[in-house]
TIKE-176696 format. One record per residue (C-alpha): residue number from 1; residue in one letter; chain; x, y, z. Coordinates in pm, whole numbers, plus 50000, padded with zeros to 5 digits. Layout:
N
num  residu  chaine  east  north  up
NUM  A  A  X  Y  Z $
...
# end
This chain:
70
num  residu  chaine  east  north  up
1  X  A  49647  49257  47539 $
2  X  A  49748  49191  47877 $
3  X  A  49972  49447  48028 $
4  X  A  49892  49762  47828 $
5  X  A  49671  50082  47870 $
6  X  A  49421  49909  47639 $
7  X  A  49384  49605  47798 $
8  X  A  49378  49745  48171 $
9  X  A  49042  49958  47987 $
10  X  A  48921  49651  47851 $
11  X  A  48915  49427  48150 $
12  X  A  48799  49669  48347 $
13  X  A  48500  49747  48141 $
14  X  A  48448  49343  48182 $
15  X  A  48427  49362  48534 $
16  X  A  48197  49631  48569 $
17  X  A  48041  49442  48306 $
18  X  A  47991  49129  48490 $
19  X  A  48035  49274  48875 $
20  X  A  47824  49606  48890 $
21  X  A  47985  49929  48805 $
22  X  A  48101  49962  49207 $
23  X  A  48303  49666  49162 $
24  X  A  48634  49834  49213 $
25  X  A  48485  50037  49535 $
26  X  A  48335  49717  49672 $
27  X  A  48738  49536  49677 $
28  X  A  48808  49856  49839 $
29  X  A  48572  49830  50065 $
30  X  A  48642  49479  50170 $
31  X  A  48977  49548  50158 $
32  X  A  48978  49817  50424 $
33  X  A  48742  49617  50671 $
34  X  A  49000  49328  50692 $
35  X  A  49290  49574  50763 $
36  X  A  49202  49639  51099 $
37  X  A  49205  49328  51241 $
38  X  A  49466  49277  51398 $
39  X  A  49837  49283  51346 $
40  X  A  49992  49619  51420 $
41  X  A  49699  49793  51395 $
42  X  A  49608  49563  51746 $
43  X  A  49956  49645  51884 $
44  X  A  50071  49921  51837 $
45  X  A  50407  49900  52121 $
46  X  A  50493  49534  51827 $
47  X  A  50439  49814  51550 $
48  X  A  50740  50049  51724 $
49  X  A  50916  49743  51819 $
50  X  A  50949  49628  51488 $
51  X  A  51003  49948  51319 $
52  X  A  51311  50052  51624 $
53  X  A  51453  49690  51489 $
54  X  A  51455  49765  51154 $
55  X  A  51594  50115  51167 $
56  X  A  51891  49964  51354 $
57  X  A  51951  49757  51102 $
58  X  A  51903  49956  50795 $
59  X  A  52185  50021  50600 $
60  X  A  52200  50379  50508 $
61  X  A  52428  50609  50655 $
62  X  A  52359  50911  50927 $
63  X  A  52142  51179  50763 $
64  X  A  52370  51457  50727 $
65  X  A  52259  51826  50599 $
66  X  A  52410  51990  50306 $
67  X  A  52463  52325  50297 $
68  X  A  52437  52533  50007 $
69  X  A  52727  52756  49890 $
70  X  A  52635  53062  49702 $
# end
């Protein structure tokens, strides 16, 4: 029952099953490690760059503020 509540319970029951119960906190764990290796997270001026670039780009209008009328 791939795709339901059920089946989410199921197969994760079969990986704690076969993997430990920690198996979710171990991806986690490995997950987080490998996030700082570079990247953004080793340049942080590319990081702004990038995000100035996109904001010129984006395709939203100018924020405006709506005021409430009683």
């Amino acid at each position: 029952m791939a795709g339901t509540i059920n089946g989410g319970k199921a197969a994760a029951k079969t990986n704690k099953a076969r993997h430990g119960k920690n198996f979710y906190a171990e991806i986690g764990r490995k997950g987080g490690q490998n996030g700082t290796k570079g990247g953004f997270y080793a340049n942080r001026e590319l990081a702004r760059e990038a995000g100035r670039k996109g904001g010129m780009r984006s395709r939203r209008g100018k924020a405006t503020t709506v005021k409430a009328t009683a």
